[in-house]
C-alpha positions as CSV (number, residue, x, y, z in Angstrom):
1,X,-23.0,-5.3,15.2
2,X,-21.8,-7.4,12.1
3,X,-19.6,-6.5,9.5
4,X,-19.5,-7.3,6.0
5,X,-16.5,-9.1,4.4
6,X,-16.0,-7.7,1.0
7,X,-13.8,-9.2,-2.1
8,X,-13.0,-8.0,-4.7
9,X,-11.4,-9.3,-7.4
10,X,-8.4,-8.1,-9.1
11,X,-6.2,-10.1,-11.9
12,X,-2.9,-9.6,-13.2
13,X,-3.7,-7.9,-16.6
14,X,-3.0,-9.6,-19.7
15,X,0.9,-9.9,-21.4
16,X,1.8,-10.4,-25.1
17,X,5.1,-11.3,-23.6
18,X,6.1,-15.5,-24.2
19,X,5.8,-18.2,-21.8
20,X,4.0,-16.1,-18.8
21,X,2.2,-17.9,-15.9
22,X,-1.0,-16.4,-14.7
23,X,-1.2,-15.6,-10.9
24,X,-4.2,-14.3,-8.9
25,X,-3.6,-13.0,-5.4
26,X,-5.1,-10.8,-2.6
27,X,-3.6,-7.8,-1.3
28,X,-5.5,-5.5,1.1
29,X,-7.3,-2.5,-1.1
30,X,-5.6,0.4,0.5
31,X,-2.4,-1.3,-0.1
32,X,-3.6,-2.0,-3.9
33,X,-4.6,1.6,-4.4
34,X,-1.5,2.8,-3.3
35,X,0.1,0.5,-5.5
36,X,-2.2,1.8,-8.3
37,X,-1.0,5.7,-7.7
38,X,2.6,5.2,-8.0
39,X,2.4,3.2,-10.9
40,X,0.4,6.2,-12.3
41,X,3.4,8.6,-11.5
42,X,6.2,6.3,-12.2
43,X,4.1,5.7,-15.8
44,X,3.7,1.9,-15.5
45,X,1.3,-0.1,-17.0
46,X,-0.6,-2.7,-14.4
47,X,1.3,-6.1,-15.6
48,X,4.6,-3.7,-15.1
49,X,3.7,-3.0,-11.3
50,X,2.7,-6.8,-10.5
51,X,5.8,-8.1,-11.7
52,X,8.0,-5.5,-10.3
53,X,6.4,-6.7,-7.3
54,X,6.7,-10.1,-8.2
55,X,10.4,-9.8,-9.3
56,X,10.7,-7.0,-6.2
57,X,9.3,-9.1,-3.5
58,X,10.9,-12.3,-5.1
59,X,14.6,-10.9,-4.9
60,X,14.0,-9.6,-1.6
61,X,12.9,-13.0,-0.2
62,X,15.4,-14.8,-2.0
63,X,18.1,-12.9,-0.4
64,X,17.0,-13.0,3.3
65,X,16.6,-17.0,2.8
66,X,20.4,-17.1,1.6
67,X,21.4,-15.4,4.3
68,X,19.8,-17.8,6.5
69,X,21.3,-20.8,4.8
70,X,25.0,-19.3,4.7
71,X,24.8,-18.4,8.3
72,X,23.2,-21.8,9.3
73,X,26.4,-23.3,7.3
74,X,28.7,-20.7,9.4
75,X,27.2,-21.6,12.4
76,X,27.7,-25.6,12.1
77,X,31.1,-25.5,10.8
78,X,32.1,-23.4,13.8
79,X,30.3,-25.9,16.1
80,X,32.4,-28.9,14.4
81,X,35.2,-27.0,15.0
82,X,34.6,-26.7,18.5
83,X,33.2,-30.2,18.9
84,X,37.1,-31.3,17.8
C-alpha cells in the first residue's frame, strides 16, 4: 500500500506595515486549521496570527535559551568555587 505525500502551500499574507521580511514555513494542516478557527473567533486577520506566532513562539524560545545560559553561568561559577 503507498501513500501519497501532499503539500500544500500556504504564505504569510501580505503587510502594508514597513520594513517586514517574508517567511514561508510548514506547519502540519490540522495544526494550520486550528490555527485558522481561533483566529476566526479571536477576529484576527491571517498576517495577525503568523506573527503572533512568530513573536509568541519567538519569546517563548528566547526565554528557555536564557535560562539555559544563566544556569550554565550558575553552574560554572559554583564549580570554580569549589575547584578553590
Amino acid at each position: 500500500m503507498e501513500t501519497e505525500s501532499v503539500q500544500i502551500q500556504v504564505t504569510m499574507p501580505g503587510t502594508n506595515a514597513p520594513r517586514m521580511i517574508r517567511i514561508d514555513f510548514s506547519v502540519p494542516e490540522a495544526l494550520y486549521q486550528e490555527a485558522l478557527e481561533l483566529a476566526e473567533a479571536e477576529g484576527w486577520k491571517p498576517a495577525e496570527l503568523h506573527r503572533i506566532f512568530w513573536e509568541k513562539g519567538f519569546a517563548v524560545h528566547a526565554e528557555g535559551s536564557n535560562k539555559r545560559l544563566v544556569n550554565k553561568h550558575l553552574r560554572e561559577r559554583i564549580k570554580k568555587q569549589l575547584e578553590k
